[in-house]
C-alpha distance (Angstrom), angle and dihedral (degrees) to the residues before:
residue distance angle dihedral
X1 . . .
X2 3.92 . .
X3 3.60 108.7 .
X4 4.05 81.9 -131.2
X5 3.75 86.5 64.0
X6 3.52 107.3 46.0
X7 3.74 112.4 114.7
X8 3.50 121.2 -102.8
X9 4.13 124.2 -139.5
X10 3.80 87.7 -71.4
X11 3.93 95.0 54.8
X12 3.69 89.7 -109.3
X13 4.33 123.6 113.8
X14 4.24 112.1 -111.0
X15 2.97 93.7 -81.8
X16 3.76 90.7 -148.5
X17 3.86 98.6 47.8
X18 3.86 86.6 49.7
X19 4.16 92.6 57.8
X20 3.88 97.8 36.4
X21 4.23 85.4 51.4
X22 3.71 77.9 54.2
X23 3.61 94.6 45.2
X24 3.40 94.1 -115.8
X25 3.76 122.2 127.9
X26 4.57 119.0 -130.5
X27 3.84 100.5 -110.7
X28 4.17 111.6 -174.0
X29 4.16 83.0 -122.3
X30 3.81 78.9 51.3
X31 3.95 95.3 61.1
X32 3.46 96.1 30.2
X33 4.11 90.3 65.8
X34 3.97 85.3 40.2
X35 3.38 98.0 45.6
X36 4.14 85.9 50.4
X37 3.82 94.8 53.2
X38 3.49 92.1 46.8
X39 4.03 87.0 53.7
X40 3.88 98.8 38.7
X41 3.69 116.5 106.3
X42 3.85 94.8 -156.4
X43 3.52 128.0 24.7
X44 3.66 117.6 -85.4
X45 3.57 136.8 -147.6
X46 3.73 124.4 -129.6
X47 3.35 102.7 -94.1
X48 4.05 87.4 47.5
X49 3.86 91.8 60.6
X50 3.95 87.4 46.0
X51 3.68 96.5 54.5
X52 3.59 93.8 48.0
X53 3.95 101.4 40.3
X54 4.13 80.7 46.9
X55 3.82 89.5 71.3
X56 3.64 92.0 62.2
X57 3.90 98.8 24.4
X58 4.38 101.5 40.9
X59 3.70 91.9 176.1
X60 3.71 100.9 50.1
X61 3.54 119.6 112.6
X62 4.05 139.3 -137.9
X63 3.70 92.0 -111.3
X64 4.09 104.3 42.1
X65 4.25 78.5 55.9
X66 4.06 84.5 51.5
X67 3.40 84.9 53.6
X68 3.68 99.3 40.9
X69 3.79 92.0 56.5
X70 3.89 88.4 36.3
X71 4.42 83.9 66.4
X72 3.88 88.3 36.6
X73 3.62 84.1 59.5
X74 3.65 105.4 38.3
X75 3.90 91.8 49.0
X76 3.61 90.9 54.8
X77 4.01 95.8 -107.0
X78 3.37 100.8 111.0
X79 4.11 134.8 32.4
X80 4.27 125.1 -141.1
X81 3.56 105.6 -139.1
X82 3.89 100.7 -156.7
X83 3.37 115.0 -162.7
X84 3.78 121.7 -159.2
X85 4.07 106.7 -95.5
X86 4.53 78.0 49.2
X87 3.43 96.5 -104.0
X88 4.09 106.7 140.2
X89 3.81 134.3 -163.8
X90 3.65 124.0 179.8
X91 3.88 143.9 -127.4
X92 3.47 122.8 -159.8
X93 3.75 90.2 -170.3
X94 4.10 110.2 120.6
X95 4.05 109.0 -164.3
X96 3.78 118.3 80.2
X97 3.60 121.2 -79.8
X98 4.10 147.8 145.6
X99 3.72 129.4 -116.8
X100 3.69 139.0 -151.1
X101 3.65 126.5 -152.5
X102 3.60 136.8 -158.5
X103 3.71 110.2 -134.4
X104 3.86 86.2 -164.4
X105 3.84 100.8 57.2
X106 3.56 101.4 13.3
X107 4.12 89.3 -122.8
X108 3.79 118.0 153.1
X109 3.78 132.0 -154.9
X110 3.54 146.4 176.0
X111 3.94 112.4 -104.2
X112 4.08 105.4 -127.4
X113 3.68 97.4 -129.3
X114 3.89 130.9 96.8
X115 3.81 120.7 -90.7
X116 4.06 113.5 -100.7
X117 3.51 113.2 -146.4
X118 3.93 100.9 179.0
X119 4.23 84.6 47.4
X120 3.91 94.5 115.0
X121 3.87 82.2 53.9
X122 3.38 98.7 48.8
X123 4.03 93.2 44.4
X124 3.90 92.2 53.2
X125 3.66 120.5 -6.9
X126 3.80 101.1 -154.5
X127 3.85 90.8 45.6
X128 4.11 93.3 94.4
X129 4.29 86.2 39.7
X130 3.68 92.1 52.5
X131 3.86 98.2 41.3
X132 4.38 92.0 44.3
X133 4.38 79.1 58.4
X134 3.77 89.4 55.0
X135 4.07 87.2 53.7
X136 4.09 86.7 -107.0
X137 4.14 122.3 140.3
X138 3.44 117.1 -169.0
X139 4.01 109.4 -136.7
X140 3.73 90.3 -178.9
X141 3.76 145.9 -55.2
X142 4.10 139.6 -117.2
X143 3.99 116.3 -145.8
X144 3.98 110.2 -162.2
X145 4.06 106.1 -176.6
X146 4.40 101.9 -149.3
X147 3.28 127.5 -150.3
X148 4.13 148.9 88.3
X149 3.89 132.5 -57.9
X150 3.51 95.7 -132.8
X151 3.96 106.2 -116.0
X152 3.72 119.8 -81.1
X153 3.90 114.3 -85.9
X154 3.80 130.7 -159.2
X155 3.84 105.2 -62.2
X156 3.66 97.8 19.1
X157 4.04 93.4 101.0
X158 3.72 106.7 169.3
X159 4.16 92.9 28.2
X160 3.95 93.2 108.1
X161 3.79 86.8 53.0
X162 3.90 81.2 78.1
């Protein structure tokens, strides 16, 4: 691992080391967005991180937190999770894991179940075979699961914040 990467006490990379490898400087607007991705327990939109990073930053705008997320992104800190209409949220989660999306609200969560690395394998064996004879390596892969949260019931208070 890239000594820029490796977690610090809290779990998370330096945050610092990990820009400046991407030549990318720490801004406070910077760590403010990082810090709230870190802290978010879904995956927010733009706009999300802005309103909350506005309570402690009032004079920071829409676009420096486009940007903000733009270096989170570049320097490997951060994911986009694009869905298909373009909208994005992010995740600021580093370790391997799937995602399901509602195609109704546009929410995005983690799917509680342990990352498969020999997947592609087990899906079709001669997938990897036949895609090495084309001259393609696979580096990795993302699985997003799609569909709808069924709507909030009686006693499911909180649901339709999904």
């Amino acid at each position: 691992m890239n000594r820029s990467t490796d977690p610090g006490p809290d779990g998370r990379p330096d945050l610092r080391a990990t820009l400046e490898a991407a030549g990318r400087r720490l801004t406070r607007q910077r760590a403010a967005v990082y810090d709230h991705l870190c802290r978010a327990d879904h995956h927010p939109t733009a706009e999300d991180v802005y309103r909350r990073v506005k309570e402690s930053i009032p004079s920071i705008s829409l676009a420096t937190v486009y940007k903000a997320l733009e270096a989170l992104v570049d320097s490997g800190l951060a994911a986009r999770l694009v869905a298909a209409n373009g909208s994005a949220r992010y995740d600021a989660r580093s370790d391997h894991h799937y995602h399901l999306r509602c195609l109704r609200s546009g929410a995005v969560e983690d799917v509680p179940t342990s990352f498969d690395p020999d997947l592609i394998a087990k899906i079709d064996p001669e997938l990897g075979p036949r895609l090495a004879s084309k001259g393609f390596r696979v580096t990795g892969y993302r699985l997003e699961l799609v569909g709808y949260f069924d709507p909030p019931g009686p006693g499911t208070e909180g649901a339709e914040d999904r």
